[in-house]
C-alpha positions as CSV (number, residue, x, y, z in Angstrom):
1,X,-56.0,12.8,24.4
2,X,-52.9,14.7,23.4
3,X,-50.8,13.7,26.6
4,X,-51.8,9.9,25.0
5,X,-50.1,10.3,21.7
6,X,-47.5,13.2,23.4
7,X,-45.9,10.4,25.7
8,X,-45.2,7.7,23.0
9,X,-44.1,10.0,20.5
10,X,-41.3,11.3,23.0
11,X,-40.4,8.4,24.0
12,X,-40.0,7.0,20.6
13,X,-37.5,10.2,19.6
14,X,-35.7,9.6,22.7
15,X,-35.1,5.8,21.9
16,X,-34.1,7.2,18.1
17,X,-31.7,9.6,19.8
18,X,-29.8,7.5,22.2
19,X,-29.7,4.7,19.7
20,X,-27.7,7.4,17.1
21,X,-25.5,8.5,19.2
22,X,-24.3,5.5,20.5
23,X,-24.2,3.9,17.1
24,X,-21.9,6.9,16.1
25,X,-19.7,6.9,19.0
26,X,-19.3,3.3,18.9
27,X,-17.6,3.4,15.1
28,X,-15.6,6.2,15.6
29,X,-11.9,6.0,15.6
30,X,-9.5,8.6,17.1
31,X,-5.9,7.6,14.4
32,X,-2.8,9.2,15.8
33,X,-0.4,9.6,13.3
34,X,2.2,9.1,16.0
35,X,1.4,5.8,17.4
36,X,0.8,3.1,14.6
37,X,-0.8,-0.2,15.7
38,X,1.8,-1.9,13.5
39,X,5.1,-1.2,12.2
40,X,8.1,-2.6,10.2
41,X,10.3,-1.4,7.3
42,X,10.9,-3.7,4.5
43,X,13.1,-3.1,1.6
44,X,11.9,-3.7,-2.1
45,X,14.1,-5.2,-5.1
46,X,13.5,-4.5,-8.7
47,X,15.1,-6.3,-11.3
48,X,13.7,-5.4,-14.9
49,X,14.0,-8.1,-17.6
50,X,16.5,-6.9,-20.0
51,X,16.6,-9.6,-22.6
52,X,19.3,-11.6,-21.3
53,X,18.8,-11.6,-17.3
54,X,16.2,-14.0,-17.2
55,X,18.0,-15.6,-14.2
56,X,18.0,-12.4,-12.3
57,X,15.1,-10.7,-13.5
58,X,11.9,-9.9,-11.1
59,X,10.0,-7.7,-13.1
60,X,9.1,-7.2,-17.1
61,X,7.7,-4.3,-19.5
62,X,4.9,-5.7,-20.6
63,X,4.2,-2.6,-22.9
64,X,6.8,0.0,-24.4
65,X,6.8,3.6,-23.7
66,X,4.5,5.2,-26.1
67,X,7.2,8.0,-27.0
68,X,5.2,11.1,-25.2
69,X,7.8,13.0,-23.6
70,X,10.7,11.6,-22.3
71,X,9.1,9.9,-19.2
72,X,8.5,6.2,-20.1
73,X,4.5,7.5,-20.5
74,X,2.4,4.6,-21.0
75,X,5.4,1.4,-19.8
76,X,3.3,-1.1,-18.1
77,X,6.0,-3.6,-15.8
78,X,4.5,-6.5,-13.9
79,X,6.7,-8.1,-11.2
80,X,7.3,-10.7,-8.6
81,X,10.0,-9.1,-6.3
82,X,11.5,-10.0,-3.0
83,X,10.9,-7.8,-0.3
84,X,13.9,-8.2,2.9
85,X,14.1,-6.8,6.4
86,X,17.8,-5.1,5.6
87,X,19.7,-3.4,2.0
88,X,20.9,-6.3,1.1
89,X,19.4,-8.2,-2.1
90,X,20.6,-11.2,-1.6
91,X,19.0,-11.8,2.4
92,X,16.1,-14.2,2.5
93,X,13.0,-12.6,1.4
94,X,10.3,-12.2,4.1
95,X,7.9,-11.6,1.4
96,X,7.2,-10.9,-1.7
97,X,5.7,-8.1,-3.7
98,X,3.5,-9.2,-7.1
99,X,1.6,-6.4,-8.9
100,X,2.2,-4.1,-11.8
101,X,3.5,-0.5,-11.8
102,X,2.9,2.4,-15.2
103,X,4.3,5.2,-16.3
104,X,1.5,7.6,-15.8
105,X,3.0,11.6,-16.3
106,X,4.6,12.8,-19.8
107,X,6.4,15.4,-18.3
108,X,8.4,13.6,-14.6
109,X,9.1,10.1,-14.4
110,X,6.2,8.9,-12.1
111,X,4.7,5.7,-11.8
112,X,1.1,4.5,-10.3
113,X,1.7,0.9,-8.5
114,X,-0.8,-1.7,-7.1
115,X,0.4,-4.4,-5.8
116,X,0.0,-7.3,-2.7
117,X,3.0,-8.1,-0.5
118,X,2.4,-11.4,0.4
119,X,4.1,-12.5,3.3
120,X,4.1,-16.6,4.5
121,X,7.3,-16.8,7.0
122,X,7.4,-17.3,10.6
123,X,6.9,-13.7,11.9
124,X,3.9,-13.2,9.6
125,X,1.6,-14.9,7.8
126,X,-1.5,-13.3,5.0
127,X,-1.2,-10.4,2.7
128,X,-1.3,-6.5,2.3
129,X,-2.3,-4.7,-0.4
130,X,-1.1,-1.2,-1.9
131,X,-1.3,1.0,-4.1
132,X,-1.3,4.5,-5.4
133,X,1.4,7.5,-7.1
134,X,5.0,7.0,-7.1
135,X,6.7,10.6,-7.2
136,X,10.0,8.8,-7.9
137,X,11.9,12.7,-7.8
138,X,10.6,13.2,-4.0
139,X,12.6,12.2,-1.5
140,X,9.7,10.0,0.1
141,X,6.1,9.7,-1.3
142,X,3.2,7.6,1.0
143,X,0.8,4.9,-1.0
144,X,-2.3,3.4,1.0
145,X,-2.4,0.4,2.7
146,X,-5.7,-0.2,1.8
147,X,-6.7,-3.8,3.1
148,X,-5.2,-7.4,3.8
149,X,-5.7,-10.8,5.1
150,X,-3.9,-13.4,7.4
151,X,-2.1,-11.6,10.5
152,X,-3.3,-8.5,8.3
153,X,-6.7,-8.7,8.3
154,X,-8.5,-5.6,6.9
155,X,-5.6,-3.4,7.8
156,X,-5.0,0.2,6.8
157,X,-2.2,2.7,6.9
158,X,0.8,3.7,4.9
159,X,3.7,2.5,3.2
160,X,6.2,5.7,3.0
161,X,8.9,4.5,-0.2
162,X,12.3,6.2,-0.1
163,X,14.7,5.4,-3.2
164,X,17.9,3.8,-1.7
165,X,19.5,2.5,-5.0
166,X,18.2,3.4,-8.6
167,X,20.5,2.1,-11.7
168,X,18.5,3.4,-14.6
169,X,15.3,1.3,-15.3
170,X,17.5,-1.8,-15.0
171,X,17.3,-2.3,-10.7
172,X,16.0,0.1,-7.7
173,X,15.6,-0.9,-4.4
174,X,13.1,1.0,-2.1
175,X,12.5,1.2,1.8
176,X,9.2,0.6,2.5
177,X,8.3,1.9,6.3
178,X,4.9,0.2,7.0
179,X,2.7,1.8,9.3
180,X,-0.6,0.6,10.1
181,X,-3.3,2.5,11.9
182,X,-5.9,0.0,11.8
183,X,-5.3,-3.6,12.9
184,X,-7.6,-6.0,13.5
């Protein structure tokens, strides 16, 4: 009687067993940092609104620093900018970049960005979307590359900003190397 229920509960675990471990094996991901799936370097214009640019402008304060501090705390900017495969502002954009960026630290001029680079040229087509801390005073800083859609569909990686040009709040352009680790 006991090798009757003995067989079928073994075999039962064994079938629960194999089916784990090939259902964890199968999902997991080695990521070398080294060897991107995807990779390109972009270059990211900011013109802020400063009453009389409206020609120019890519990007306006939507709220005013609150006065905390002398770090802009609390200044909201939403923008529209183009983002170009060299330094060069005025090179056709390959895409654009429309989001927001605050002021978030009292004490360091930082900012937290979310934003979607939305690209619709002939070398890509779709979206990506980013976000996370600016450390403007660091030489680089990483955000996520937490999604997209198009020729970007559900990617992930990073987007490592170095400050090339910064004139005061009025422009800054940033390189943005793109490196994906998970393409679809």
């Amino acid at each position: 009687m006991t090798s009757l229920v003995l067989k079928p509960c073994c075999f039962f675990f064994l079938i629960l067993f194999v089916s784990q471990h090939y259902s964890v094996s199968a999902t997991k991901k080695s990521l070398d940092p080294r060897n991107p799936c995807k990779r390109f370097v972009l270059y990211y214009h900011d013109i802020l609104f400063g009453g009389n640019d409206v020609a120019n402008a890519t990007s306006a304060a939507t709220t005013n620093a609150i006065g905390l501090g002398n770090s802009y705390l609390g200044m909201l900017v939403i923008f529209d900018d183009p983002m170009t495969k060299d330094q060069h502002l005025l090179s056709p954009p390959v895409a654009r970049a429309q989001g927001f960026y605050f002021y978030h630290m009292k004490t360091t001029y930082n900012a937290w960005f979310a934003y979607t680079l939305i690209f619709n040229s002939s070398d890509h087509k779709g979206t990506l979307n980013i976000m996370g801390a600016d450390m403007i005073m660091e030489k680089t800083r990483d955000l996520s590359v937490v999604g997209g859609t198009g020729d970007f569909f559900m990617a992930r990686g990073i987007a490592t900003l170095e400050t090339m040009t910064l004139e005061g709040f009025k422009y800054f352009r940033l390189k943005m190397d793109i490196k994906l680790y998970e393409c679809y």
